[in-house]
C-alpha positions in Angstrom: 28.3 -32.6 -1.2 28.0 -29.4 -2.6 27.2 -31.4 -6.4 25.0 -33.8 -4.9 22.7 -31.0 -3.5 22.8 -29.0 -6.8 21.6 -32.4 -8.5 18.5 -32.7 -5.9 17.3 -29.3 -6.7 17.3 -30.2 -10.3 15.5 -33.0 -9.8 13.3 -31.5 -8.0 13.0 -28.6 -10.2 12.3 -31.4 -12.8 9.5 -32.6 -11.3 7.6 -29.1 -11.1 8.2 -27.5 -14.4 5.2 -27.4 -16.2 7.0 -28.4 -19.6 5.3 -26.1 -21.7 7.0 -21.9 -22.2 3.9 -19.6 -22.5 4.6 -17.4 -25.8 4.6 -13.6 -25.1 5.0 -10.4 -26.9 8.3 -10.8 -24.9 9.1 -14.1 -25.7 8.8 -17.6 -24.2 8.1 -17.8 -19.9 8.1 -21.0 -17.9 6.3 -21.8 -14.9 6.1 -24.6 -12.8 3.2 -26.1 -11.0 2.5 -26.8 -7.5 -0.7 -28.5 -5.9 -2.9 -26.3 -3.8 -5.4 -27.7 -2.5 -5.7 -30.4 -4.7 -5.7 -28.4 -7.8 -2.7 -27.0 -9.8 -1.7 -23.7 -10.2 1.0 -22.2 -11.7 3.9 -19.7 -10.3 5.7 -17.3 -12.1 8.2 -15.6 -9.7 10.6 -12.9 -10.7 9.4 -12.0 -14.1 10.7 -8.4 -15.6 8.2 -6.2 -16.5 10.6 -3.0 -17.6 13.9 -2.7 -18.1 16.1 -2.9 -15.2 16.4 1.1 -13.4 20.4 0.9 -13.2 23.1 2.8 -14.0 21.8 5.3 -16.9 17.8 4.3 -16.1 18.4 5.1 -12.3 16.1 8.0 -11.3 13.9 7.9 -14.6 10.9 6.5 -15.3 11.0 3.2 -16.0 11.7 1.9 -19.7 9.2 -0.8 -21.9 10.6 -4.3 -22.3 12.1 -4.6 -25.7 9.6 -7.5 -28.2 11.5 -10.8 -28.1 13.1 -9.7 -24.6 12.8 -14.0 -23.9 14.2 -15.6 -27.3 13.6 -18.9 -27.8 17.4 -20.1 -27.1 16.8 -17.7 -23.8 13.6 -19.0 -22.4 12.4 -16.8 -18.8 12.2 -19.9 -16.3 10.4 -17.8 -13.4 11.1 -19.7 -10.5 13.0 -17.2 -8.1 10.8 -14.4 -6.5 11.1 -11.0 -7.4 13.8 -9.2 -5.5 12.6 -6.5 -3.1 13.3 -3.1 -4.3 16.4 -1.2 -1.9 15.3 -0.1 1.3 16.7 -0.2 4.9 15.3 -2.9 6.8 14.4 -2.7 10.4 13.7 -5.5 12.5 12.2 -5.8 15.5 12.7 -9.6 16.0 9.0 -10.2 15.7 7.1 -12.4 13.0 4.2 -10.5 12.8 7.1 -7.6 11.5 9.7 -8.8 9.9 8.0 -11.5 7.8 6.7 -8.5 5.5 10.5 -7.4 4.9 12.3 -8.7 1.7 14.5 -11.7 2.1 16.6 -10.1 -0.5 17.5 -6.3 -1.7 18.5 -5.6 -5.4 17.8 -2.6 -7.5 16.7 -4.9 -10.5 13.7 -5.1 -8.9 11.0 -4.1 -11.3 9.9 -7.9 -11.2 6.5 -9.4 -10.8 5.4 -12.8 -9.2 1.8 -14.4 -10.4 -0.3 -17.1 -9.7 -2.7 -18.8 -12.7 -5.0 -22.0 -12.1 -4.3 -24.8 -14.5 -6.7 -24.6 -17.6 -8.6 -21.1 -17.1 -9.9 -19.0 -20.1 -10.6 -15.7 -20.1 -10.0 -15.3 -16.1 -10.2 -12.0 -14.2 -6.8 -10.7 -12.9 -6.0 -9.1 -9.6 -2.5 -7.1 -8.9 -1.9 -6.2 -5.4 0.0 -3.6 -4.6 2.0 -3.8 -1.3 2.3 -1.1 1.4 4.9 0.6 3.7 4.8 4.2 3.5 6.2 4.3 -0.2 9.5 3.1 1.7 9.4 0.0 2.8 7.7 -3.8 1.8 8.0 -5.9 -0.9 5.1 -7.9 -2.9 7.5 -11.3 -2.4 6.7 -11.5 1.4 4.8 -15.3 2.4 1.6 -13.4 3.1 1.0 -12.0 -0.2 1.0 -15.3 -2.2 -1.4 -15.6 -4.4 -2.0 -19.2 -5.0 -5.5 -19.8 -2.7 -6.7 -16.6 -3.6 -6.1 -17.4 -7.3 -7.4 -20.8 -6.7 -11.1 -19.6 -5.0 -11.7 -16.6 -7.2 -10.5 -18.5 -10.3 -8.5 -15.5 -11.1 -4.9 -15.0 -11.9 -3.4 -12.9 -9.1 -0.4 -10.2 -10.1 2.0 -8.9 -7.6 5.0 -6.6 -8.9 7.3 -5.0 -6.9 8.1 -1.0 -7.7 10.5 1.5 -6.8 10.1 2.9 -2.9 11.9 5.9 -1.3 14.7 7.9 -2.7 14.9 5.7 -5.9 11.0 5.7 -6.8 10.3 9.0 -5.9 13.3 11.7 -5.9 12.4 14.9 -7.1 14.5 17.5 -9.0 12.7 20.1 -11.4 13.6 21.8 -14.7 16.0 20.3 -17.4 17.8 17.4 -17.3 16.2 16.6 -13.5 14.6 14.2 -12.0 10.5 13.9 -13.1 9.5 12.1 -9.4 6.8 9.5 -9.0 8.9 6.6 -10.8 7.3 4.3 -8.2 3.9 5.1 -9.8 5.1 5.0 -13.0 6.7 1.5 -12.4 3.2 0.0 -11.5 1.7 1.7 -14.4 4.3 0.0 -16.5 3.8 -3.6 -14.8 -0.2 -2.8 -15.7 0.7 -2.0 -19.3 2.7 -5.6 -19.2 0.3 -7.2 -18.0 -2.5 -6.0 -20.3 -0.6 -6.7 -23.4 0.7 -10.1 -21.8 -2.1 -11.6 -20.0 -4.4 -13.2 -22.3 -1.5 -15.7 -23.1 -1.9 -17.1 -19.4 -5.4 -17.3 -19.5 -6.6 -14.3 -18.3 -8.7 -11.1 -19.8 -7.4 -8.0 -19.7 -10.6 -6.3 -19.7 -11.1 -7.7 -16.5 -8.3 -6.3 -14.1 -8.8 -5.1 -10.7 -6.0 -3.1 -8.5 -6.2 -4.0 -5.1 -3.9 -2.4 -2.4 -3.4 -1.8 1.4 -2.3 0.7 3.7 0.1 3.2 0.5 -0.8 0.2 -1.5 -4.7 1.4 -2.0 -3.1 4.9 -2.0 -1.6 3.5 -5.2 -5.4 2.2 -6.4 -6.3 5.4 -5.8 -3.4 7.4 -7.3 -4.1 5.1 -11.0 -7.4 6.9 -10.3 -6.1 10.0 -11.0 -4.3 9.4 -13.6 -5.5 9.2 -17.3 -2.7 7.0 -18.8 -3.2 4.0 -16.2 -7.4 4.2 -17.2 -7.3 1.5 -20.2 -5.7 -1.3 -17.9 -8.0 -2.0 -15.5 -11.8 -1.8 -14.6 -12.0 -2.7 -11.1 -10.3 -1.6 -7.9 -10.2 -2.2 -4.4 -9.0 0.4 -1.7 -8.3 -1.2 1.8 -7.0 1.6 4.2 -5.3 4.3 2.4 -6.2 7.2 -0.6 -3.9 9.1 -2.3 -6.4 11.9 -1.3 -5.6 12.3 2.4 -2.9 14.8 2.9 -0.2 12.6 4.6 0.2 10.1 1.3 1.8 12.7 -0.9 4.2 16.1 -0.7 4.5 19.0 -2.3 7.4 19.2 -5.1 8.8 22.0 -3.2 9.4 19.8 -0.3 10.6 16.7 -2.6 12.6 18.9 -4.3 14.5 20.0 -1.1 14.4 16.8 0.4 16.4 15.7 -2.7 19.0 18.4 -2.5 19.7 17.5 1.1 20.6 14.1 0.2 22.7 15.7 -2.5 24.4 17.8 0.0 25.1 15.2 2.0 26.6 12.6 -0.5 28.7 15.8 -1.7 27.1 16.0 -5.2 26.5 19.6 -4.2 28.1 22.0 -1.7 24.5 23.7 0.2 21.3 23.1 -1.1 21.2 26.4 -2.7 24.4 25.8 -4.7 23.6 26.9 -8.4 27.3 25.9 -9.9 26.0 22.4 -11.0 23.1 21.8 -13.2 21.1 18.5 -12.6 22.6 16.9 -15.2 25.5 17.0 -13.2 24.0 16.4 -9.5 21.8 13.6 -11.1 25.1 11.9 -12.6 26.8 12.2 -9.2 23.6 10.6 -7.7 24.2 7.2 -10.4 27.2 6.8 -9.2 26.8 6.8 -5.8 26.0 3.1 -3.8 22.4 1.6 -3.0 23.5 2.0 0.8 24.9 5.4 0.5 21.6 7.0 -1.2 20.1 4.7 1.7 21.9 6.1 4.3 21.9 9.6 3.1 17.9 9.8 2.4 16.6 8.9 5.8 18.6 11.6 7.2 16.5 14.5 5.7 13.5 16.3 6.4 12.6 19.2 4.5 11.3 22.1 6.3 7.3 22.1 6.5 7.1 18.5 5.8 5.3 16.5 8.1 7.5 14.8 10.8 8.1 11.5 9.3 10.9 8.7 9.4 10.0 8.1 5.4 10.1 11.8 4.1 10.2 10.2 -0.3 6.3 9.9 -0.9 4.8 10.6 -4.3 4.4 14.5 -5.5 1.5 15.6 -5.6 1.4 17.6 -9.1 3.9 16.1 -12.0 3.8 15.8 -15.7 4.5 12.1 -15.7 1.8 10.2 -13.9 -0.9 12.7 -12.9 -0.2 15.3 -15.1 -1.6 17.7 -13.2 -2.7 18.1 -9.7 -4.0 16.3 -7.6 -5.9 18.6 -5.9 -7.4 19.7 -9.3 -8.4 16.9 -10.3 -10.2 15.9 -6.9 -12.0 19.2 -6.8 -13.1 19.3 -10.6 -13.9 15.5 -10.5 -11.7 14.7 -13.2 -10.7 11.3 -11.7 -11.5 8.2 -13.4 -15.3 7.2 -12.8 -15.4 4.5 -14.7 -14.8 1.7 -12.2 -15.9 -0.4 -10.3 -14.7 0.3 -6.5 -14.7 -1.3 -3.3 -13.0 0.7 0.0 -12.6 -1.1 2.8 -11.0 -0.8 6.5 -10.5 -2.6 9.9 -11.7 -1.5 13.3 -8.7 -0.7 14.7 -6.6 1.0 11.9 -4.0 3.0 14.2 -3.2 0.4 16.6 -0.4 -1.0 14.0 1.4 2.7 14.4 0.7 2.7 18.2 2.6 -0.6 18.9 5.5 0.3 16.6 6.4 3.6 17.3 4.1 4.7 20.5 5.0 1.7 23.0 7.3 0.7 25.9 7.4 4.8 27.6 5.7 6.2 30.0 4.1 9.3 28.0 1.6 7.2 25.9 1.3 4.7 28.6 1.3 1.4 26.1 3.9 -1.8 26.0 4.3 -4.2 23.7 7.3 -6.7 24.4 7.5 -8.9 21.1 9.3 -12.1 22.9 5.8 -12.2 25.5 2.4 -13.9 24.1 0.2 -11.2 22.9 -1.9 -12.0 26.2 0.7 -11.4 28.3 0.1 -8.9 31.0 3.2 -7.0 30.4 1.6 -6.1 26.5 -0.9 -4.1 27.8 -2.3 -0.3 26.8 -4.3 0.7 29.7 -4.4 5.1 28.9 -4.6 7.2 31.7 -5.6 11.5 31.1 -2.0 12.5 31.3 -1.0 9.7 28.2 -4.0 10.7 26.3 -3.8 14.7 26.4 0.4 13.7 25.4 -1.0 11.9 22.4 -3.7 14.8 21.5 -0.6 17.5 21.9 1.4 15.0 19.2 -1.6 15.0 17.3 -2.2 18.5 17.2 1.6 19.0 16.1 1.4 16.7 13.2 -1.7 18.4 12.2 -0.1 22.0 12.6 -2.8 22.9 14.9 -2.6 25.8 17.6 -3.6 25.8 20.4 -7.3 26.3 20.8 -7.6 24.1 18.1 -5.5 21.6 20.0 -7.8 21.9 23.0 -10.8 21.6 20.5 -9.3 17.9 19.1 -9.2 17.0 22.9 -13.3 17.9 23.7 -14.5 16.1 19.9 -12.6 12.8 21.3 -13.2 12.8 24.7 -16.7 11.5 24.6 -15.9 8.9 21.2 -15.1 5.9 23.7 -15.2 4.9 26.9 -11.7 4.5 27.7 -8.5 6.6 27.1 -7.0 4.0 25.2 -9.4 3.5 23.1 -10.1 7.4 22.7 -6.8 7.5 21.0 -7.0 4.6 19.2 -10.0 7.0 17.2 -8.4 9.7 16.9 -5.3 8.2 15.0 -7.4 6.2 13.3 -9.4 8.6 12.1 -6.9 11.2 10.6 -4.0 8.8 9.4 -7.2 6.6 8.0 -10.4 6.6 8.2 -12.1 10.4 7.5 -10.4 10.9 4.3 -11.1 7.1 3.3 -14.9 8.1 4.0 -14.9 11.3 2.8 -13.5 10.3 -0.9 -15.4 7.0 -0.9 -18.7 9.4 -0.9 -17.6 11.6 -3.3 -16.9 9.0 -5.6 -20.0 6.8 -4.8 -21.9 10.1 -5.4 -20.1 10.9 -9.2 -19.6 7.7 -10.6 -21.9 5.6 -12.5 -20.5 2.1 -11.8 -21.0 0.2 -8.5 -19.5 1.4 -5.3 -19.1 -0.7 -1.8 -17.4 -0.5 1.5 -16.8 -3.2 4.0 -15.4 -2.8 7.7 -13.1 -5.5 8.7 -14.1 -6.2 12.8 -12.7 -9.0 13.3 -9.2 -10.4 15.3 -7.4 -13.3 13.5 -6.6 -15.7 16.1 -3.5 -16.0 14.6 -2.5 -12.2 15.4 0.9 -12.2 16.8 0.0 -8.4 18.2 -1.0 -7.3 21.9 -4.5 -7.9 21.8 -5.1 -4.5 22.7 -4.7 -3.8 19.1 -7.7 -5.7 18.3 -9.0 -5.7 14.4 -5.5 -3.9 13.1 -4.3 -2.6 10.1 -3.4 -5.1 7.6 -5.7 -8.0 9.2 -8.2 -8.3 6.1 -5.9 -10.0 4.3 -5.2 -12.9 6.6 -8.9 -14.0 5.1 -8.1 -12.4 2.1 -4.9 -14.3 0.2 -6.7 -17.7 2.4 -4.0 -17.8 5.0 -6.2 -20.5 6.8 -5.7 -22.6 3.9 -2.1 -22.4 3.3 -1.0 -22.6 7.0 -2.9 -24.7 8.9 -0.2 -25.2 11.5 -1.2 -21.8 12.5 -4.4 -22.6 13.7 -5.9 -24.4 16.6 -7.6 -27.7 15.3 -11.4 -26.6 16.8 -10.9 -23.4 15.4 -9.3 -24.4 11.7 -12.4 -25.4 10.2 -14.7 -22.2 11.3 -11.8 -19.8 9.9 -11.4 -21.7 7.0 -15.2 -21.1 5.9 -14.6 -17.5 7.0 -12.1 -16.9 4.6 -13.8 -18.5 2.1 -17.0 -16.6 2.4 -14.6 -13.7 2.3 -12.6 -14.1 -1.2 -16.1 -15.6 -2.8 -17.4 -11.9 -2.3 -14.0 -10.6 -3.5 -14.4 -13.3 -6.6 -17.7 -12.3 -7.3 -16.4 -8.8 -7.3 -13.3 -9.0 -9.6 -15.4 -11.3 -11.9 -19.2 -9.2 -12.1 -18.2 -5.9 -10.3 -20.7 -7.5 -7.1 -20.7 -8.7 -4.4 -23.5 -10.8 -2.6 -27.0 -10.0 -2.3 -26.9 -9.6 1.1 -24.0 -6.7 1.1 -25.8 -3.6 -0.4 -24.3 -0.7 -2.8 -22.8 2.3 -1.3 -25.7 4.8 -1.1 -23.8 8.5 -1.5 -27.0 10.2 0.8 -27.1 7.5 3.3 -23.3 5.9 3.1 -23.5 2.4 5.0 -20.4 0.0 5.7 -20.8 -4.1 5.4 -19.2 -5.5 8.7 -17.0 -8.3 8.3 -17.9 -10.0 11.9 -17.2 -13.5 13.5 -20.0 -13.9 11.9 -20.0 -13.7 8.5 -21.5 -16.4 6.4 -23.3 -18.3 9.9 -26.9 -19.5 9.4 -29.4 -17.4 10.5 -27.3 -14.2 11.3 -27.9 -10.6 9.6 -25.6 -8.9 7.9 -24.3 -5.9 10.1 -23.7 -2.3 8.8 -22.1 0.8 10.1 -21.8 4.5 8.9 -19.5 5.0 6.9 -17.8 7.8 8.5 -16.8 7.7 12.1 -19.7 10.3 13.7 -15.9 12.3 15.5 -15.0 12.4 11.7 -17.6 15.6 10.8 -16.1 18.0 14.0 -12.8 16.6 13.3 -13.1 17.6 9.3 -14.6 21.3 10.4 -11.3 21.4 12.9 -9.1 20.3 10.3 -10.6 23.1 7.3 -10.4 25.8 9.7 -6.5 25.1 10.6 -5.9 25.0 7.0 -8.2 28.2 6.3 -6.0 29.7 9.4 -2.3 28.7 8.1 -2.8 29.6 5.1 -4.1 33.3 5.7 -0.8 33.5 8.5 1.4 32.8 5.2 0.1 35.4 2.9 0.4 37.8 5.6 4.0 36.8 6.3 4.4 36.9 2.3 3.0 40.6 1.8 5.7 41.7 5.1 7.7 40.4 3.3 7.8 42.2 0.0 6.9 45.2 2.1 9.4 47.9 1.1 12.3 48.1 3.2 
C-alpha cells in the first residue's frame, strides 16, 4: 500500500513539473506549474537562500550560498515549502490563529517560497515579510501564497522565512560574541539572492518592493535604515508596524542581559555576572544545547527595564551589522534611505487582534471571545464598562512607564475619542502599539523624500473573519484582499456575496500592481501631502460606480496629546535616572 501511494505522488508529481531547471548563479532550480485561475504559474517552495545557520553558523549572521550550490547532477526540485524557523507554538484551537503557525519547525530554515506567471519578462517582484513579534509566524502559512497576487499584478511574489527569537536575534557584545539582528541580516541576505537570481525567472531586480505586516513592515522599515539592504529594492510597503516606534526594538543592554539569563539557565554560565567564561566559551555551550532547550529557556526571561512582554528577543536597536549605527541617529539626522517609493497603510481596528488574545474571557477588561462560538455569538461580546476601561488605562500607563498624573492625563485625552468604553480602548491601544508612530514617521518621511509617498486605511470587515465582530476591521485583514483570498477560496464565501468581494480584491491588488510596477497608484488615490497628511479609505466601497473616494487624517486627532504625554514621561524618566546616577557616584 505504502509503494502504491509513493508511485501516485510521482505520478502526480509528473504531471506538474514544468520540465525545464531555471539556470542560476547557484545552479539549476525546478518548479512545477499549477493553474490559477486559468493561467499557469509557477511554485518554487523551500529554496535556500544562505547557508543553513547550524551547528558552527548558529548565532552568526547568515553565510552566502556558495556558486554552483545546485549542480547539474544535483538539480533543486522546490516542491516542499520552506520550513518555519524554531519557535514555540501556541494554539488556541481556532482557524483564524493557528492557520498562521508553521506546519513544520526546523532550524534549516533560511528557505524561500515564490510564485512566477508563465512567460513574463522583466516583471516587478514583491517579498513579503511575515509578522509575529520577531518570535513567532512563518512565510509558508496558506494565507500568504502568492499565486493570485502574482497572477493580478503580473509580478513574481517572494516570501522567505528568517530567523525569529533567541536564534535571530541573541545578543552578546565584545569578542568572539554574538553580533544580534541575524533575523534582519537573513532577509537582507534572501534580498541579495534574489537580486542576483531573479532575472533568470523573469523578473527585474530593479523593480523590487518589500512589503510587510504587523513586525513584518517593521522589517520594511528597518531595510530603511540600513545602507547595505539600499541597492535591492526600490519600493516598499509598510502595513501596521515601523521599526521607529519604541516597542519594535531594545536596547543592547537589555538583549545582552536577556541573553545571559538564558545562559544562566541552560548552565552555560553560573549568574549573569559570571566573568570566568569568555563568549567564545558561553556561545559554544549555546551550539550545543537543543532547539527546544534554547526554546524553553528564552521565553523564561525578562531583562530588567524591558517592556513586559511574552517575546522579550526583538531586534537591537544600535549594531554594527545591519544598521551600523543607531537607530535613533539615523531617524533624527534623516539618514534613512529616501530613495523609495513608499506606501504605509493600516486597518481601523488595529488593537483589537491583542485585545481578543491576551485581554479576553476576565472580568477586569470586561471582553470574551470563546473560539468554538460563531463570531456573532452573544457570548463573544466586548461591552466596556468605567471600571474595565480605567483597568486597561492603569495597564497602559504601566507599559508606558507613566506615573501617575500622567496616567490620569491618558484617561481625560481618551475619554471623549469614542462613544463607548469599548471602543475608547480599542484607540488607545491602537494608537500607541500602532498607529501614532506609523503617522508620525510616515510624515517625516513624506516630508524628506523626493519619491512618491501614500497611505491607505483598511475599514473594512472580511465576511470571512473568524473573530468576534467586535473586533471589527483588525489587524492583519488587508491582506485577505491583498494575496486574492476570494479567489483562491471560494468555499469561504457566501455565493451572493463571492462575486462583490471578488471585484474588491481585485480593485485592491490592481492599485498594489500599479504600485510595485510605476511607484502609483490610481488617479483617484492622491500622494501623501507632508503639510496636510490625508489617508485613502479602503471602504465597502471601493471601486462601486458613482462613489467618492474617502480620506481621513492621517494621524488619529488623540494621537497629538497622546505624543506631548508620551515626550514628557520620557523627558521625566530620563532626568529621574541621571539624578539616581550622580547619588550614586556621590562620595560615600
Amino acid at each position: 500500500m505504502k509503494l502504491s501511494n509513493f508511485l501516485i505522488f510521482l505520478i502526480n508529481l509528473a504531471t506538474y513539473w514544468n520540465g525545464n531547471g531555471i539556470k542560476t548563479y547557484f545552479g539549476e532550480i525546478v518548479g512545477f506549474d499549477i493553474t490559477v485561475l486559468g493561467e499557469e504559474v509557477t511554485h518554487y517552495f523551500g529554496v535556500p537562500y544562505a547557508q543553513s545557520p547550524t551547528g558552527f553558523f548558529r548565532f552568526k549572521p547568515p553565510y552566502e550560498l556558495e556558486q554552483n550550490r545546485f549542480k547539474e547532477n544535483n538539480t533543486y526540485y522546490a516542491v516542499h515549502k520552506a520550513p518555519g524557523c524554531p519557535q514555540i507554538i501556541r494554539k488556541m484551537g481556532f482557524d483564524g490563529y493557528d492557520s498562521l503557525n508553521p506546519k513544520d519547525t526546523n532550524e534549516n530554515c533560511l528557505r524561500l517560497n515564490m510564485w512566477v506567471p508563465k512567460n513574463g519578462e522583466k516583471m516587478p517582484v514583491i517579498v513579503f515579510f511575515h509578522g509575529g513579534s520577531w518570535t513567532v509566524r512563518t512565510g509558508s502559512a496558506d494565507k500568504f501564497n502568492g499565486s493570485v497576487l502574482a497572477l493580478k499584478t503580473k509580478s513574481i511574489v517572494v516570501v522567505p522565512n528568517f530567523r525569529l527569537g533567541f536564534f535571530g536575534f541573541a545578543y552578546l557584545s565584545g569578542k568572539d560574541g554574538i553580533e544580534g539582528n541575524m533575523g534582519l541580516l537573513d532577509q537582507q541576505m534572501a534580498l541579495k539572492w534574489i537580486n542576483r537570481t531573479i532575472e533568470s525567472f523573469g523578473g527585474d531586480k530593479d523593480k523590487v518592493t518589500i512589503f510587510g505586516t504587523g513586525t513584518g513592515s517593521s522589517s520594511v522599515a528597518a531595510h530603511l535604515f540600513s545602507s547595505n539592504s539600499k541597492p535591492f529594492f526600490k519600493r516598499g510597503i509598510m502595513s501596521s508596524g515601523t521599526i521607529t516606534h519604541f516597542m519594535s526594538t531594545v536596547s543592547t543592554d537589555i538583549a545582552e542581559k536577556n541573553t545571559r539569563n538564558v545562559s544562566v539557565l541552560l548552565n552555560c554560565i553560573s549568574s549573569i555576572n559570571d566573568t570566568s567564561k569568555n563568549n567564545a566559551q558561553i556561545v559554544e555551550c549555546l551550539r550545543n544545547k537543543t532547539i527546544a532547550e534554547l526554546l524553553d529557556a528564552a521565553r523564561n526571561v525578562s531583562a530588567p527595564g524591558q517592556m513586559p512582554t511574552p517575546f522579550p528577543f526583538m531586534p537591537v536597536n544600535k549594531d554594527t551589522v545591519f544598521f551600523n549605527g543607531s537607530i535613533t541617529d539615523i531617524y533624527n539626522k534623516k539618514l534613512f534611505n529616501k530613495d523609495v517609493d513608499l506606501m504605509f497603510g493600516r486597518t481601523a481596528d488595529e488593537a483589537t487582534f491583542f485585545m481578543a488574545t491576551g485581554f479576553t474571557n476576565n472580568t477586569q477588561f470586561g471582553c470574551y471571545f470563546y473560539p468554538d462560538k460563531p463570531a456573532n455569538d452573544s457570548a463573544n461580546k466586548c461591552e466596556m464598562n468605567i471600571t474595565n476601561f480605567e483597568n486597561l488605562v492603569k495597564f497602559g500607563g504601566k507599559i508606558l512607564n507613566f506615573n501617575d498624573t500622567e496616567t490620569a492625563k491618558l484617561k481625560t485625552i481618551y475619554n471623549d475619542s469614542a462613544t463607548t468604553y469599548t471602543n475608547r480602548s480599542i484607540r488607545i491601544l491602537s494608537d500607541f502599539i500602532f498607529d501614532c508612530e506609523l503617522s508620525r514617521f510616515a510624515i517625516t518621511f513624506a516630508n524628506v523624500s523626493r519619491h512618491n509617498t501614500y497611505f491607505y486605511e483598511y475599514n473594512r470587515r472580511s465576511p470571512i473573519n473568524l473573530w468576534p465582530e467586535w473586533t471589527g476591521a483588525m489587524h492583519g485583514d488587508d491582506l485577505i484582499d491583498i494575496f486574492g483570498i476570494p479567489f483562491r477560496c471560494p468555499e469561504k464565501y457566501a455565493q451572493g456575496i463571492w462575486q462583490r468581494e471578488k471585484d474588491y480584491s481585485e480593485n485592491v491588488m490592481w492599485a498594489i500592481g500599479n504600485f510595485t510596477n510605476y511607484g502609483n497608484t490610481t488617479t483617484v488615490w492622491y500622494k501623501l501631502n507632508a503639510t496636510e497628511p490625508k489617508a485613502f479609505v479602503f471602504n465597502g466601497q471601493l471601486g462601486q460606480t458613482g462613489t467618492s473616494p474617502q480620506y481621513k487624517n492621517v494621524t488619529p486627532l488623540t494621537c497629538t496629546e497622546y505624543d506631548k504625554l508620551f515626550i514628557q514621561s520620557i523627558l521625566r524618566n530620563a532626568l529621574l535616572n541621571i539624578k539616581k546616577m550622580a547619588q550614586n557616584n556621590l562620595p560615600k
